[in-house]
VOBA-1610 file (N, C-alpha, C; in pm, whole numbers, padded with zeros to 5 digits, always signed):
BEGIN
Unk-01051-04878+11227Unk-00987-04784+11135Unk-00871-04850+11063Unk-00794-04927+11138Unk-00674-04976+11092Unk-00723-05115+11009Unk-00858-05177+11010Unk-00893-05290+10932Unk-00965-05224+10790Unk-01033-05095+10791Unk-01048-05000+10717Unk-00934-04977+10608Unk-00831-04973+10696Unk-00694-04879+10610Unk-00677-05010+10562Unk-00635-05108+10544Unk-00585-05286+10516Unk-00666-05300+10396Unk-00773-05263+10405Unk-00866-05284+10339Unk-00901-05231+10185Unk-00854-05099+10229Unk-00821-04985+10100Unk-00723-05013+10072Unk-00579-05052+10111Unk-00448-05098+10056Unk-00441-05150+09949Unk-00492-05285+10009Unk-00582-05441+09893Unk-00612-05404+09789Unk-00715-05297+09766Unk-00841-05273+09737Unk-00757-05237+09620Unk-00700-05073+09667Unk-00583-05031+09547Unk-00485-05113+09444Unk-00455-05240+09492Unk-00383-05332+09424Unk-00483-05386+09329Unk-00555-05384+09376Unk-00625-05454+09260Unk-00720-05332+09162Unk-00720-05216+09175Unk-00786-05169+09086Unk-00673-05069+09015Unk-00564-05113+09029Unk-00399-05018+08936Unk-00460-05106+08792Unk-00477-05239+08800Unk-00497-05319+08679Unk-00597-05213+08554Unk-00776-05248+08612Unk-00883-05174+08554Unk-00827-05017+08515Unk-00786-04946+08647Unk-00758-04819+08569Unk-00674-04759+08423Unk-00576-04881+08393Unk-00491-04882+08270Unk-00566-04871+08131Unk-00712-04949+08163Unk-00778-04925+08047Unk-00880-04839+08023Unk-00854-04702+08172Unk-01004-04611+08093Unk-00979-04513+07958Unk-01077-04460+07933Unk-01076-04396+07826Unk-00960-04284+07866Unk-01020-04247+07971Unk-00922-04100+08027Unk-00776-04108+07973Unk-00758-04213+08022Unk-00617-04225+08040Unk-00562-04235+07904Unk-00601-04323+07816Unk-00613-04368+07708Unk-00552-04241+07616Unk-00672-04137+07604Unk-00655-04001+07544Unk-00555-03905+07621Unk-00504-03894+07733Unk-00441-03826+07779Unk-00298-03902+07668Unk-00248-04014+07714Unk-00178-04057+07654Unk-00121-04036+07492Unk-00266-04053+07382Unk-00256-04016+07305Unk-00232-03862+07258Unk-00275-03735+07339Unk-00276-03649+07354Unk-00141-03600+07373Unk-00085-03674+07455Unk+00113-03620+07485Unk+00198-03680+07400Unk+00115-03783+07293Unk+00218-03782+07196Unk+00211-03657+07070Unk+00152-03557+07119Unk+00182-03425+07031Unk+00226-03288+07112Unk+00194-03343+07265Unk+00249-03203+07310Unk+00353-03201+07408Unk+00440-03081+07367Unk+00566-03111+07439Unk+00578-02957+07536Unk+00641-02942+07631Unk+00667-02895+07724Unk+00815-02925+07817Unk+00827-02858+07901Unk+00905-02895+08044Unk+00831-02931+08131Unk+00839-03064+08166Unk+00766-03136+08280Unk+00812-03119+08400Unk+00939-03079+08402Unk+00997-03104+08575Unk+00952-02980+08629Unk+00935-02850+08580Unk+00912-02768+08698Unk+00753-02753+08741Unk+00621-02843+08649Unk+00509-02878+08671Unk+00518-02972+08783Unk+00642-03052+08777Unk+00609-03170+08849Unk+00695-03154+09021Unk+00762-03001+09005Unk+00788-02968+09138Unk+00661-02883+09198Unk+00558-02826+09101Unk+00522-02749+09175Unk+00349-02812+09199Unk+00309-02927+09154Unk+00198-02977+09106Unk+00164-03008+09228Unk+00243-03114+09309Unk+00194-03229+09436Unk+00175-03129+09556Unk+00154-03024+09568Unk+00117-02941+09719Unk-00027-02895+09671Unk-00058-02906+09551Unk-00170-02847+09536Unk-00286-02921+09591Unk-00290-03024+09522Unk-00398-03111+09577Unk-00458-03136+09714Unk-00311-03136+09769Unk-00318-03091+09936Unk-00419-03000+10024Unk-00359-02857+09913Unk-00410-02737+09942Unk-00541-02757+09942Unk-00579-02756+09764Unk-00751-02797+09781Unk-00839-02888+09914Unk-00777-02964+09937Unk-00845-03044+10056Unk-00878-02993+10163Unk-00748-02927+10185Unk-00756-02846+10296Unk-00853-02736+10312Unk-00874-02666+10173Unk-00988-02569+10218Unk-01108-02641+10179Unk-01078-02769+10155Unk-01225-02828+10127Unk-01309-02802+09987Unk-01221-02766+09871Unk-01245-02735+09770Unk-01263-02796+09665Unk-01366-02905+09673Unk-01399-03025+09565Unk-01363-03049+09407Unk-01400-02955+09376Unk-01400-02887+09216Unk-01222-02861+09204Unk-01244-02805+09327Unk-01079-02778+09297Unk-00957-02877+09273Unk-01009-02953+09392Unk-00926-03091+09420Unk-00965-03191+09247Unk-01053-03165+09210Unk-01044-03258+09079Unk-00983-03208+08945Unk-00959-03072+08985Unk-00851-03008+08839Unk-00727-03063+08896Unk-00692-03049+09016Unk-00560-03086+09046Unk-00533-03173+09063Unk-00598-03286+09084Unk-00548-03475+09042Unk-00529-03476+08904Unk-00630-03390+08835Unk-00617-03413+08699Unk-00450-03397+08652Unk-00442-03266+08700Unk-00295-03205+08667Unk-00184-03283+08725Unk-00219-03345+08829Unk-00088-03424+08877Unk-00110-03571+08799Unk-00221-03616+08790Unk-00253-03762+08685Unk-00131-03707+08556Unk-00159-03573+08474Unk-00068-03529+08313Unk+00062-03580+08388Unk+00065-03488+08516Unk+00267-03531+08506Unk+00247-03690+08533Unk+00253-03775+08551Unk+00272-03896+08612Unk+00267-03923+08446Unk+00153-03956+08361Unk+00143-03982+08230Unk+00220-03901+08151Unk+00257-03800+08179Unk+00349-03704+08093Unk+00494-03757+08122Unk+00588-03786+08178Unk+00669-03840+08247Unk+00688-04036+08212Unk+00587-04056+08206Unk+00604-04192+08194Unk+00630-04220+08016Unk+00529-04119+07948Unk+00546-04099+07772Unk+00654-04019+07748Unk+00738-03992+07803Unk+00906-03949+07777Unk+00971-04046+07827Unk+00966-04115+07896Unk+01038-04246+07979Unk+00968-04358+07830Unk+00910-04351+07798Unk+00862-04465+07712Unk+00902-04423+07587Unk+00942-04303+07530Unk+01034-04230+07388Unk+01134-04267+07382Unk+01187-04298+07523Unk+01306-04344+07537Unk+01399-04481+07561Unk+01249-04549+07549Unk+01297-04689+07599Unk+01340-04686+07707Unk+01253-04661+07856Unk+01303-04636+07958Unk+01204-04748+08018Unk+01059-04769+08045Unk+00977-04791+08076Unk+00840-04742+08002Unk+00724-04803+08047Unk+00615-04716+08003Unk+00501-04711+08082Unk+00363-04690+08128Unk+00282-04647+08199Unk+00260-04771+08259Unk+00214-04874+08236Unk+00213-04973+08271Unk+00273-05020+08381Unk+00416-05018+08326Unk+00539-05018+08442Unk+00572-04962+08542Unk+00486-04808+08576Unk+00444-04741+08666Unk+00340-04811+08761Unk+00235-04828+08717Unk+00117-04864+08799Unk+00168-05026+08858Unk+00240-05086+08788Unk+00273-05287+08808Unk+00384-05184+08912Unk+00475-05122+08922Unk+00608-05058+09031Unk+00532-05064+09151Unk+00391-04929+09164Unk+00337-04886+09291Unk+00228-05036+09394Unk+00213-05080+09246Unk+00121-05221+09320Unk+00201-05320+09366Unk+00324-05348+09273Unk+00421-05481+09346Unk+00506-05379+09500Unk+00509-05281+09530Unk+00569-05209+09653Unk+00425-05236+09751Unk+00324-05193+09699Unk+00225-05223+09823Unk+00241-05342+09872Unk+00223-05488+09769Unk+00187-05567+09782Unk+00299-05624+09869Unk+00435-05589+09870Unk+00648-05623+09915Unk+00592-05544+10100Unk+00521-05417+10093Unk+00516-05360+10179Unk+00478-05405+10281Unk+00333-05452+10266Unk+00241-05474+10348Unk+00219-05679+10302Unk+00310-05684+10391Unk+00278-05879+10354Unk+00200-05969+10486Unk+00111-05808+10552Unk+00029-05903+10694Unk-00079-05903+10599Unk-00090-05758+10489Unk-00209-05776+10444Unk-00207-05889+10331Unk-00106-05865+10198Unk-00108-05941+10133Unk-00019-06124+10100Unk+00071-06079+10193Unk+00159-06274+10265Unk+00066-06355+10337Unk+00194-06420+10414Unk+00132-06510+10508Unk+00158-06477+10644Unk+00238-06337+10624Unk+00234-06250+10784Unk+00091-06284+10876Unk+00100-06282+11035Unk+00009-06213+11077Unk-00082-06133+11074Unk-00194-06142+10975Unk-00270-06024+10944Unk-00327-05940+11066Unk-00271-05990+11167Unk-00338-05915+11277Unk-00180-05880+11419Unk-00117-05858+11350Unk+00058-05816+11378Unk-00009-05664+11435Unk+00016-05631+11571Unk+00033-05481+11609Unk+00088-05423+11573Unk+00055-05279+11558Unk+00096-05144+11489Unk+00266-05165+11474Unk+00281-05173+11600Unk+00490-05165+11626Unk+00516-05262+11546Unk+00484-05395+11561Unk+00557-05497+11511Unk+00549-05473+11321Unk+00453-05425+11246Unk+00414-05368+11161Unk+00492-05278+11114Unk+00538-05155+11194Unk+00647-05047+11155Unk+00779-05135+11163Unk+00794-05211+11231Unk+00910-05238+11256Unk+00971-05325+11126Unk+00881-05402+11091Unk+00840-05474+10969Unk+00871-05409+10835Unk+00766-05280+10878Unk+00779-05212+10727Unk+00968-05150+10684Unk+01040-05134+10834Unk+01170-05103+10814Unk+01234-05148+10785Unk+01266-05280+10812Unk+01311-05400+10760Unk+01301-05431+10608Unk+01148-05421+10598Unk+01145-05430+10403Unk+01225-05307+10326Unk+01190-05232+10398Unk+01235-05047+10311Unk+01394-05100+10325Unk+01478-05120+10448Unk+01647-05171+10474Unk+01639-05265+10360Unk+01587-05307+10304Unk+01591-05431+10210Unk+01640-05382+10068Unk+01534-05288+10046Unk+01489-05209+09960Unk+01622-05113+09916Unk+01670-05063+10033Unk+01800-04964+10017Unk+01925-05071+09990Unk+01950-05169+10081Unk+02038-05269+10034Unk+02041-05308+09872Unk+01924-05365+09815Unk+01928-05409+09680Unk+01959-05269+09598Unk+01915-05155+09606Unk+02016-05040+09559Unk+02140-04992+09519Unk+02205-05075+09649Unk+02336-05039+09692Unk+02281-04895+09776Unk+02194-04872+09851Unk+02189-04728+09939Unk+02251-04778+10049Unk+02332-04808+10121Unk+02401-04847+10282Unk+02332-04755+10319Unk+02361-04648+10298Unk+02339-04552+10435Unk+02240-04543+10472Unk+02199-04520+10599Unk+02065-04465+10662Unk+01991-04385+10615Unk+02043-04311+10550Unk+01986-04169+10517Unk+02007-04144+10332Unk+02017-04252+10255Unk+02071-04237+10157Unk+01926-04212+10022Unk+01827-04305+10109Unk+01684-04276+10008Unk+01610-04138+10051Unk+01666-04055+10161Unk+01537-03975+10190Unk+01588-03866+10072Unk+01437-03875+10012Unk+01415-03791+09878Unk+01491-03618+09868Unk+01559-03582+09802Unk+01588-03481+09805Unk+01498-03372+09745Unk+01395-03368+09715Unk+01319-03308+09663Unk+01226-03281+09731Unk+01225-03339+09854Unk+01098-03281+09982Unk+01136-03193+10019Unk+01025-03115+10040Unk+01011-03005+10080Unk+01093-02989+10221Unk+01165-02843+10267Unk+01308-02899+10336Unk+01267-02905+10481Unk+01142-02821+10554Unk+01093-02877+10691Unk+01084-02964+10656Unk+01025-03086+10579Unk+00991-03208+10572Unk+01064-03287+10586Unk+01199-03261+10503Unk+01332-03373+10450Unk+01396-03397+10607Unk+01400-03254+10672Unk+01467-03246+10776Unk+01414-03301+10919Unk+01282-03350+10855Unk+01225-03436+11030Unk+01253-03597+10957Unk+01208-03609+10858Unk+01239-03756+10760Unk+01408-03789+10811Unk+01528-03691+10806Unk+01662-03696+10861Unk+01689-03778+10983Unk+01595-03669+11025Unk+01641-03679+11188Unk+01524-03816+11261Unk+01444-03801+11165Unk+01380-03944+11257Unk+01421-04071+11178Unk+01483-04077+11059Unk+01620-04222+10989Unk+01678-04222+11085Unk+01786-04103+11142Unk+01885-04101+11234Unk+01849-04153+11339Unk+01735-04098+11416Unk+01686-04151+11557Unk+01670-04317+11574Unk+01644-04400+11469Unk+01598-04451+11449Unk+01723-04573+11488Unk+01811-04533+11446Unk+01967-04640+11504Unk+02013-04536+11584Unk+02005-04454+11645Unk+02047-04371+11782Unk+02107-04277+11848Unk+02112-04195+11702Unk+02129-04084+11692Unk+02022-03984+11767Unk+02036-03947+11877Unk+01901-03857+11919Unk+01923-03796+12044Unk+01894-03682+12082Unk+01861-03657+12197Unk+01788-03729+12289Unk+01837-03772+12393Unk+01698-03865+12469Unk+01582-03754+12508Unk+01568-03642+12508Unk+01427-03629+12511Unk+01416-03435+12498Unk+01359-03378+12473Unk+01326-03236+12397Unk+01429-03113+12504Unk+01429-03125+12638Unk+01543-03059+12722Unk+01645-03027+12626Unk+01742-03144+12572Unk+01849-03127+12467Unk+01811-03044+12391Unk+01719-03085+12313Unk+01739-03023+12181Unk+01642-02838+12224Unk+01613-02809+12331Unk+01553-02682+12313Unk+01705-02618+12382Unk+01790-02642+12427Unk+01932-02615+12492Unk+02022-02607+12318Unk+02011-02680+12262Unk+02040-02702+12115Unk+01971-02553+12034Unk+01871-02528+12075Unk+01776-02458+11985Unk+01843-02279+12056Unk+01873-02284+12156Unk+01914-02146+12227Unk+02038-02103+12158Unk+02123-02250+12188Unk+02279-02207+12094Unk+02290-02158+11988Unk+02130-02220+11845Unk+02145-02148+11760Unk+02076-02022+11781Unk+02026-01973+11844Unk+01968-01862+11863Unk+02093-01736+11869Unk+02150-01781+12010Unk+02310-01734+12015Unk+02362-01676+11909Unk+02395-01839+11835Unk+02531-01805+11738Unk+02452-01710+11604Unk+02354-01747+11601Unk+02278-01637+11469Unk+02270-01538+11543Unk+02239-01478+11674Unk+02287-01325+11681Unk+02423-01303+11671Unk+02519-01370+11703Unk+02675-01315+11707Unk+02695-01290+11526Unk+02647-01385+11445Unk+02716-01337+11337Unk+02636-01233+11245Unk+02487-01187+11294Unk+02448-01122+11261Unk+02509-00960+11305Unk+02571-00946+11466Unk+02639-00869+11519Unk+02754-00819+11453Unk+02792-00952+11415Unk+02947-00954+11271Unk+02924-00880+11181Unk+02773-00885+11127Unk+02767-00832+10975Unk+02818-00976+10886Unk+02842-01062+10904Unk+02856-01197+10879Unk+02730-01244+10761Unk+02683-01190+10679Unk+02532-01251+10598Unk+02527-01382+10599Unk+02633-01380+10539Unk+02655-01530+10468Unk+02655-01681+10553Unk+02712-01664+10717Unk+02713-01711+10802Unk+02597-01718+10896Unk+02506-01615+10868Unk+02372-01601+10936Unk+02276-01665+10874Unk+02342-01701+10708Unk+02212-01768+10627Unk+02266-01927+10694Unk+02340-01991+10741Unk+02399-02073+10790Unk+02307-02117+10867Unk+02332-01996+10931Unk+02283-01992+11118Unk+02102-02070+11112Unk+02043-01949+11008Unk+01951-01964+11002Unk+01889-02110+10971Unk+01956-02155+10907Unk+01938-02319+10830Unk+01954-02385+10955Unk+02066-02384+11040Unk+02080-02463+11161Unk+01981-02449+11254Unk+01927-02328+11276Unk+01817-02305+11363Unk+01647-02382+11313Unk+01666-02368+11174Unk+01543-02435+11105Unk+01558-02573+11146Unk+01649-02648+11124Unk+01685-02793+11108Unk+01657-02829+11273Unk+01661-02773+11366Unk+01635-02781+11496Unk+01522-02788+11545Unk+01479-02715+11546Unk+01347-02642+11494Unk+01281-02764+11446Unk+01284-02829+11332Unk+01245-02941+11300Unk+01277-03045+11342Unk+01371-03088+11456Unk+01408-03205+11544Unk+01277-03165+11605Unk+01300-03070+11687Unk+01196-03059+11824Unk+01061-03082+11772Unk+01011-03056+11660Unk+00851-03127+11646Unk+00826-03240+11561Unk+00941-03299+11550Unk+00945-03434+11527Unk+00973-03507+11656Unk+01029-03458+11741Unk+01045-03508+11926Unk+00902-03497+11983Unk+00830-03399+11932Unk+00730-03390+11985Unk+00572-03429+11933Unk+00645-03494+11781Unk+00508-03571+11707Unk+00468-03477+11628Unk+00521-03371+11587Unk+00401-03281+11509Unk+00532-03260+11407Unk+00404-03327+11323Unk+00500-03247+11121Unk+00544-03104+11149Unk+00635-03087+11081Unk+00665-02934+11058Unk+00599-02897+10951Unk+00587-02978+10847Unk+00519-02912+10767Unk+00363-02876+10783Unk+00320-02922+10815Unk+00191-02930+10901Unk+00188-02783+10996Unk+00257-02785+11047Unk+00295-02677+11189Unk+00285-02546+11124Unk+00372-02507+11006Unk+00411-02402+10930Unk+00285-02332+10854Unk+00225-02484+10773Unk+00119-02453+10705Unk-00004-02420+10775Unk-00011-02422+10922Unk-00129-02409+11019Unk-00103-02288+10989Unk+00054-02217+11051Unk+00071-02074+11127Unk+00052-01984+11005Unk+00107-02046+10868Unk+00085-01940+10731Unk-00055-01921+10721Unk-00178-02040+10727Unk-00298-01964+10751Unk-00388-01906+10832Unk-00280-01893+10963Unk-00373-01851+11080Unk-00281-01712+11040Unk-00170-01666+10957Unk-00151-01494+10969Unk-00212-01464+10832Unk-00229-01532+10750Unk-00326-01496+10642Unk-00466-01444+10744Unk-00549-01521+10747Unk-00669-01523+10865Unk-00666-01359+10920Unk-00517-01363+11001Unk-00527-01260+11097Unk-00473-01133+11032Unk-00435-01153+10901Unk-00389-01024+10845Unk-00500-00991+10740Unk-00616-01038+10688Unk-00750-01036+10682Unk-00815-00934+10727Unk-00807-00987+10912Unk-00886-00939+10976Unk-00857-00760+10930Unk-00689-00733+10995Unk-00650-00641+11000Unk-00701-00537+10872Unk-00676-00607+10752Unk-00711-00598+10607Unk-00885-00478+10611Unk-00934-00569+10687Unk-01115-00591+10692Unk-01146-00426+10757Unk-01037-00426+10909Unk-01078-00327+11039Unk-01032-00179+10917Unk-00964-00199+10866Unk-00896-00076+10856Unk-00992-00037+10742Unk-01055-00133+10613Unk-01156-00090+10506Unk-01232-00014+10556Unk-01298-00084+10707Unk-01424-00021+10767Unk-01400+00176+10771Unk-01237+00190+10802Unk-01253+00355+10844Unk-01159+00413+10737Unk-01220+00325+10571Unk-01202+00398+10465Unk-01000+00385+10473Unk-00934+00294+10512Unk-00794+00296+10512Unk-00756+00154+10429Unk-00678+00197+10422Unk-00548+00043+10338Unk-00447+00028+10432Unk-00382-00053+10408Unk-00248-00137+10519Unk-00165+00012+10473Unk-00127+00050+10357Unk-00032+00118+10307Unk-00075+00286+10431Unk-00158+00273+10427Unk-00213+00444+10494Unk-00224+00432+10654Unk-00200+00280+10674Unk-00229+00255+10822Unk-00041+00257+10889Unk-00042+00235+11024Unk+00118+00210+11059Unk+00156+00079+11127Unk+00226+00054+11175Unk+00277-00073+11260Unk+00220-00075+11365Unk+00207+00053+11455Unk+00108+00029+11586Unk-00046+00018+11555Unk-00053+00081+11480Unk-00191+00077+11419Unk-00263-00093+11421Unk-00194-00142+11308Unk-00186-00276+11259Unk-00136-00371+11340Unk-00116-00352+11425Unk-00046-00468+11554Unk-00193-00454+11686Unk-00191-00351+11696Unk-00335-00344+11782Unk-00409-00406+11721Unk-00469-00407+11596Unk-00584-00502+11495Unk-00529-00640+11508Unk-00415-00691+11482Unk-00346-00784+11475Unk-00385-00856+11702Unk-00394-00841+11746Unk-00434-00812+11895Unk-00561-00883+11902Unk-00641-00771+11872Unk-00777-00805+11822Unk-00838-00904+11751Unk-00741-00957+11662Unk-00803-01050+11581Unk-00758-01221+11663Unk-00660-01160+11695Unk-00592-01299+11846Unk-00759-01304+11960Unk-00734-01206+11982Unk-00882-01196+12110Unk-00997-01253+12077Unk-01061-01196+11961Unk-01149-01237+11843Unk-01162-01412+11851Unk-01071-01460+11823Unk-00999-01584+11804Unk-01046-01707+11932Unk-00983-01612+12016Unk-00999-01698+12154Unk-01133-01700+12226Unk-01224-01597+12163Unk-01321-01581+12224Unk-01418-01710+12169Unk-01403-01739+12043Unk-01477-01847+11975Unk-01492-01949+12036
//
């Protein structure tokens, strides 16, 4: 798998070149030199999609939405190029000379056969490199502010862990996770809002230590549980059509017993 993955790396470096000259691209290009828009809030909301499609396995789908994330990348690069900033080119030569800086077991005179660790350890070293020629010192100075914030907040805390900042092992941080539990009831007790939206952030950010302690994305985690209560509020959706009702005509006990059911349902599979 991992001579697989090496393999596609490569592979990608060398076909950033060919792709510069398809037609596609070509006309997209020509195409955005007449149409204008706001790109940034396309280009916050574009990159989860593609995701999404995959996830439900939605082929057709997944190819409108590369499409749409291909416009911003080319849309973005033909305002950067209005401006004498860069131009498309300079995009695709950026992502291929980083693979190629990245990975030097595959493309140097590294060890092409360097274990996984020695490899990460490797790749940190180049990225420390990377932040140095910046001027980023800090540890924590490249993680993107624009990730999504379960995300940013395990990306944080595993920079941090990383020179030794950490709980030695999940005990802490679920003792960590009670306190905020605590202190967001006391100031909710206060009538405190403003301090509870606090609270709440601290409890999230925790929250996201512990399944980064424990290997599992948060974002990942969240996006399971949002479609397993979609799923299960479905079900509920489904039981209640059957005896001619809507959620609105049904009640909380009502809908929590279905909600029950659709758990049972679940486990029985």
């Amino acid at each position: 798998m991992e001579d697989d993955l090496e393999q596609q790396i490569a592979q990608l470096g060398l076909q950033l070149g060919p792709v510069l000259a398809l037609d596609g691209v070509g006309d997209l290009i020509g195409l955005l030199k007449r149409v204008r828009c706001d790109g940034l809030e396309g280009l916050l909301q574009v990159p989860r999609a593609p995701a999404d499609a995959i996830e439900r396995k939605d082929w057709t789908e997944l190819k409108s939405e590369l499409g749409d994330l291909l416009f911003q990348v080319v849309f973005h690069a033909r305002m950067a190029e209005e401006q004498g900033l860069f131009v498309f080119d300079d995009v695709a030569n950026a992502i291929a000379d980083k693979l190629e800086r990245r990975h030097p077991h595959v493309f140097g005179d590294e060890a092409a056969k360097a274990d996984g660790a020695a490899q990460k350890a490797r790749w940190e070293d180049i990225k420390a490199g990377e932040r140095a020629a910046k001027a980023q010192h800090g540890v924590l100075d490249d993680v993107p502010v624009g990730l999504p914030a379960l995300a940013r907040a395990a990306k944080l805390t595993r920079r941090a862990a990383r020179v030794g900042f950490d709980w030695p092992s999940t005990d802490e941080v679920f003792d960590k996770l009670h306190e905020e539990v605590a202190e967001l009831r006391a100031e909710i007790a206060a009538g405190d809002l403003e301090k509870a939206r606090g609270e709440v952030g601290d409890l999230l950010f925790v929250v996201a230590n512990l399944a980064r302690k424990l290997g599992v994305e948060p974002e990942d985690a969240l996006r399971g549980c949002n479609a397993k209560f979609v799923r299960r509020f479905g079900f509920i959706e489904a039981e209640l059509a059957k005896a001619g009702k809507t959620p609105e005509q049904s009640n909380l006990a009502e809908m929590d017993a279905l909600w029950d059911a659709a758990k049972a349902a679940e486990r029985a599979r």
